[in-house]
Structures are given as C-alpha cells and as structure tokens.
C-alpha positions in Angstrom: -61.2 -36.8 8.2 -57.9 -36.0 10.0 -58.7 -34.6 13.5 -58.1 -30.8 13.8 -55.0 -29.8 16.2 -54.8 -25.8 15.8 -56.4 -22.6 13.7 -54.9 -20.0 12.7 -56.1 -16.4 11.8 -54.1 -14.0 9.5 -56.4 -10.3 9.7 -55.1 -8.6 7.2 -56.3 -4.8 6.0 -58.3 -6.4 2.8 -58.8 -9.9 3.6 -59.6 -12.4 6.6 -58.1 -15.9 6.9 -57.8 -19.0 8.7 -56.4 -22.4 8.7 -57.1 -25.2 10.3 -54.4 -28.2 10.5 -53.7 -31.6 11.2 -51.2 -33.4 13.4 -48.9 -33.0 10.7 -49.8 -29.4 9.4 -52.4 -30.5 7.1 -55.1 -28.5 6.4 -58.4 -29.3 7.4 -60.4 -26.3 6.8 -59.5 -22.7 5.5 -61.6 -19.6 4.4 -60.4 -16.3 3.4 -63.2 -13.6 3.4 -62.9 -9.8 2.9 -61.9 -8.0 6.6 -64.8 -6.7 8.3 -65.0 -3.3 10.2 -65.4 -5.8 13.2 -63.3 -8.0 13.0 -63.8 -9.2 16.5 -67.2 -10.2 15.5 -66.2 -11.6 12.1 -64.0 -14.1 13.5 -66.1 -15.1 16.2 -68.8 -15.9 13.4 -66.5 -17.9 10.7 -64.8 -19.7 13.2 -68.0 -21.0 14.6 -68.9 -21.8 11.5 -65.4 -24.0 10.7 -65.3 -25.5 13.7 -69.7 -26.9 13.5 -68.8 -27.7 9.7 -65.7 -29.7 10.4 -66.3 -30.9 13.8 -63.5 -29.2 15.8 -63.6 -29.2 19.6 -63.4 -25.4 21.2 -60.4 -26.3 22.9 -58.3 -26.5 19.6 -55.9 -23.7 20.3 -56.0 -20.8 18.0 -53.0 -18.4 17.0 -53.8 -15.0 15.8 -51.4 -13.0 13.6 -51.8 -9.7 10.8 -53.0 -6.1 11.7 -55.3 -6.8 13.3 -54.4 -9.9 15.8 -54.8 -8.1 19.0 -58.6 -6.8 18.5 -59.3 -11.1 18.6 -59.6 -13.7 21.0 -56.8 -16.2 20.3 -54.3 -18.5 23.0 -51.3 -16.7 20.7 -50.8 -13.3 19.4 -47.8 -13.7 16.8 -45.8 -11.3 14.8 -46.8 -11.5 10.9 -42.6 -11.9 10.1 -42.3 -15.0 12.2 -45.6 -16.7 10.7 -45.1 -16.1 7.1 -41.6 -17.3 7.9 -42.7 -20.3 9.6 -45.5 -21.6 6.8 -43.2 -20.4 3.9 -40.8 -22.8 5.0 -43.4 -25.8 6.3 -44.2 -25.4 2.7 -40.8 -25.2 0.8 -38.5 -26.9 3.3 -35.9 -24.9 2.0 -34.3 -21.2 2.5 -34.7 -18.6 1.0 -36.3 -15.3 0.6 -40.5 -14.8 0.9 -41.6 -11.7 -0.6 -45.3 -11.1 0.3 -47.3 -7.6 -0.8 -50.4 -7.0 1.2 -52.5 -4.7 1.1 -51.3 -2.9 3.7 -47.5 -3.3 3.7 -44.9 -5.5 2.0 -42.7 -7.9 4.0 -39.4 -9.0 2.5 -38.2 -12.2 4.5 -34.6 -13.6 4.6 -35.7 -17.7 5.8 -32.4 -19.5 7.0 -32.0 -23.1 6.4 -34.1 -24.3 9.5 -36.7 -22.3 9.1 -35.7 -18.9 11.3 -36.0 -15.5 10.5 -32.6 -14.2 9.6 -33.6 -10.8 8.3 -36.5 -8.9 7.0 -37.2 -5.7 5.9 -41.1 -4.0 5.9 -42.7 -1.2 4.3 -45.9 0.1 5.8 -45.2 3.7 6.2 -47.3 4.4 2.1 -49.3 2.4 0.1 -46.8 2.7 -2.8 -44.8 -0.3 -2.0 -48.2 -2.5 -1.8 -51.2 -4.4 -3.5 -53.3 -1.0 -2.5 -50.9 0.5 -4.9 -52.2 -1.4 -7.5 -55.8 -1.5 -6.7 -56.5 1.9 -6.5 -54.6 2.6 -10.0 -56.6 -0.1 -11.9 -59.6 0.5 -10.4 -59.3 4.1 -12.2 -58.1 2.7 -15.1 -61.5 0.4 -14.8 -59.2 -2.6 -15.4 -60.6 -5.8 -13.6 -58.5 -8.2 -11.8 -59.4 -10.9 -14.5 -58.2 -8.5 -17.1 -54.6 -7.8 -15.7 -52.5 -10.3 -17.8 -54.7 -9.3 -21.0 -53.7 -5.8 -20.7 -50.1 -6.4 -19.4 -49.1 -9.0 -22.1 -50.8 -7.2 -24.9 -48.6 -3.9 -24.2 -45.2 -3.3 -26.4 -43.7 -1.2 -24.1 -44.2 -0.1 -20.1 -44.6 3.2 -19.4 -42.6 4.8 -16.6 -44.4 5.9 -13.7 -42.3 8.3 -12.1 -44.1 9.3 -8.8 -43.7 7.3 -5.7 -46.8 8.3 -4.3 -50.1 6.8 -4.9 -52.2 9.7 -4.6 -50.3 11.8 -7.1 -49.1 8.5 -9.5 -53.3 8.3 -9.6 -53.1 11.4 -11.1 -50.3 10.9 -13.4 -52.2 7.2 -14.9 -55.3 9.9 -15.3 -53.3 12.6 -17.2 -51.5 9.7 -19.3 -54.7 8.5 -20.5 -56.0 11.6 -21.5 -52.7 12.6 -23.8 -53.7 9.4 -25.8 -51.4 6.6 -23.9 -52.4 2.7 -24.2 -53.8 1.2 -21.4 -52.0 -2.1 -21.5 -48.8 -0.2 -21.7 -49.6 1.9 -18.6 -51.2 -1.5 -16.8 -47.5 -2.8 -18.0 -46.1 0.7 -16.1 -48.0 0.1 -13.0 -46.0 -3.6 -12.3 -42.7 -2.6 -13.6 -43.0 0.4 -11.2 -44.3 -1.5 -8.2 -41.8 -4.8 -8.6 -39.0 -1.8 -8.9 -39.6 -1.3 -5.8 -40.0 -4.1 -3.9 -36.8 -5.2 -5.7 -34.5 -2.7 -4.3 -36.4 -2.7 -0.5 -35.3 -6.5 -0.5 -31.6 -4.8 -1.3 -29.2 -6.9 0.8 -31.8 -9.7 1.5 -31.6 -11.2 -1.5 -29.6 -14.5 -1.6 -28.6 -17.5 -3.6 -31.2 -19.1 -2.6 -34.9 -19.2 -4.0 -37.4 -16.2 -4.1 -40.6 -17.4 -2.8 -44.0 -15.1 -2.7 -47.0 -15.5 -0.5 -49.8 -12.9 -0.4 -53.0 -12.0 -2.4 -51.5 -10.2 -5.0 -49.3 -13.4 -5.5 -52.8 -14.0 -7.3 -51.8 -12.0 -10.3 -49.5 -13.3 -12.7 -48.3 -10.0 -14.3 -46.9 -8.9 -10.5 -44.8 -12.7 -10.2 -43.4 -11.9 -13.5 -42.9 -8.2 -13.1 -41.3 -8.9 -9.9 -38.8 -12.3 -11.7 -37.6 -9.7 -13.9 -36.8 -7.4 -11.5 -34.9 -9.7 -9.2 -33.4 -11.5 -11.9 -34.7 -15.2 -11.3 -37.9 -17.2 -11.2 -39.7 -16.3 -8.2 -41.8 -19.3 -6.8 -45.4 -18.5 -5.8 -46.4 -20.5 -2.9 -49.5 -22.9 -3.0 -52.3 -21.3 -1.9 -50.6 -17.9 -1.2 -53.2 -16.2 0.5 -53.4 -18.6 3.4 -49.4 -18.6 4.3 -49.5 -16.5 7.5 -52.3 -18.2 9.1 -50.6 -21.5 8.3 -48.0 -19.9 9.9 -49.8 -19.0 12.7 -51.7 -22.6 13.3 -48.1 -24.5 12.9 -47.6 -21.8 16.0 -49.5 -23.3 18.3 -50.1 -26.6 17.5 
C-alpha cells in the first residue's frame, strides 16, 4: 500500500469527508459520512479510525476546508473555492468551469489553464440555489433519491415552478399536487427550475472550455442533465464527486 502523505477534510452542512493521498495524490483512504452536530468530535473519531485502518502516522499533515473548517483541528484551514479548484483540476488537468451544488450553497468556479482560480461566483444567502432545494421538495413529494430519474424521465412536460423561495415553492409543489398535476412532471419542474438557476448565476463565467460538477447532488443524473441543457453542452461529472474538496484540501498540504 502506497504510504499516506496528507488528509483532507471537506465539512460540509449535510455531509462529512476526507481523503487521504499518496506522494502523487492518490488516494489511500476516503469516507464520507453525514455531518454531525459535533463535528469536532466526529472528525477526531473517523480520522482515528483511517489513520489505525490504513496505518497512517499522526504526523501526516491534515488540511481542513467547508463550513465548518475552523470548529477542527487541522495544520491548514483553506477556503472551499481554492480546494474544489485545486482537485477539480488534479482531476481534469484541464480549464474550465466546476459547478458544485451543496447543500448549503452553490459554488460556480472559473479554473484557468494551471489550475488557479480566475473567478467564482457563490450563492449561500437561500437555499433556492442548492441541493436543500431539492431535498426538502422531494422529500414532500415522498420521492426517494433512487426514484429521481424514474420520475424525471417518465414526465412529458416540466412544470414551471415560479417561486424562488423554498419555503413558499414547498407550498406551491403541495398545491400542484392537489389540483391533479403529475408527479414526474413536477419532479421534472423542480430540476429545470433549480439548473435555471445555477445557469444564469454562472452568467459571465461560463467559457469555451468544459463544464465540470463536483458535489453530492452531482449524484443525481436528472440535475447533470437538467443542468447540460441549461448551459447548453455536456457537463462532465467528476469521479467521485463528493470527495473533490477534500482532495482539494489534501493536495493542499501535501
């Protein structure tokens, strides 16, 4: 097994995670869990855990980044733009433009040509513009995640959504259901609505280059293709998406 030469941590709002890489940025170990209240405590715990099953010394230097990077011990604290850069294009080797939607916010990501940050813009002011978005609507509609692309391909038509407000586009799924509307074509609604928007926040950061997206709700195949049709071209999910900013983060400090 390749020796371990740096860990990242990526604390998001939903979900924890952590990298562990090689020499060459090859990863060891990795876990993603769902965040903890303490997340102090909950990194302590699965880091102990990585480093007794993969025999990593406590000196490896670790490099925090997400939400929640300053309530952890790390050697690091790094902004969640420059990591998600930085393994985005460890992974691609190529510019471009990394659109990730968390559950907290939604980073769009201008990557130049060695790997710097030329531009980004960031939405974390309403849940709207993010995965919560989505997974407070279909968890009213009682749609599981494994259920998604069922709904959304099955639909002839999307529905608009016309508020921009989660709370009261909750209420406007629930009053569409009860006048009689299909499901799939409101599931259909939801995406259109959401990609919509993360289309026009990228505005003037969208390029000639390739669309890349990192991020749990990379996860679900309606969003990637709700989101290519907005922006007009294939957009690349990146392998394991979930795990880009802590790569990020590790290559940091390695």
């Amino acid at each position: 097994m390749a020796e371990c030469v740096a860990i990242g941590v990526d604390i998001g709002s939903t979900t924890w995670k952590a990298v562990a890489i090689d020499a060459k940025g090859g990863v060891v170990a990795s876990k993603v869990e769902n965040a903890e209240p303490l997340i102090d405590k909950q990194t302590e715990r699965v880091l102990s855990e990585m480093r007794a099953a993969h025999s990593i010394s406590a000196n490896v230097p670790v490099g925090a980044t997400g939400y929640g990077r300053k309530r952890i011990k790390a050697d690091r604290i790094l902004t969640e733009i420059t990591c998600h850069a930085k393994g985005a294009f460890f992974l691609t080797k190529k510019p471009g433009v990394l659109v990730d939607i968390g559950g907290q916010d939604t980073k769009i990501i201008h990557v130049g040509d060695k790997g710097e940050v030329l531009d980004f813009a960031m939405n974390d002011k309403c849940a709207a513009g993010t995965g919560r978005f989505l997974e407070v609507i279909l968890g009213r509609l009682h749609v599981p995640f494994g259920d998604i692309g069922q709904f959304y391909k099955s639909a002839d038509k999307a529905i608009p959504i016309s508020n921009t407000c989660t709370v009261f586009a909750e209420s406007e799924v629930i009053s569409l259901v009860a006048q009689g509307e299909e499901i799939g074509e409101i599931v259909r609604g939801l995406h259109v609505s959401l990609a919509s928007r993360v289309s026009a926040m990228a505005g003037r950061l969208q390029s000639a280059n390739g669309i890349y997206m990192s991020g749990g709700v990379a996860l679900n195949d309606s969003m990637v293709s709700a989101l290519s049709d907005a922006f007009g071209k294939k957009i690349q999910v990146l392998d394991n998406p979930q795990l880009v900013g802590a790569l990020g983060a590790a290559l940091s400090v390695a």
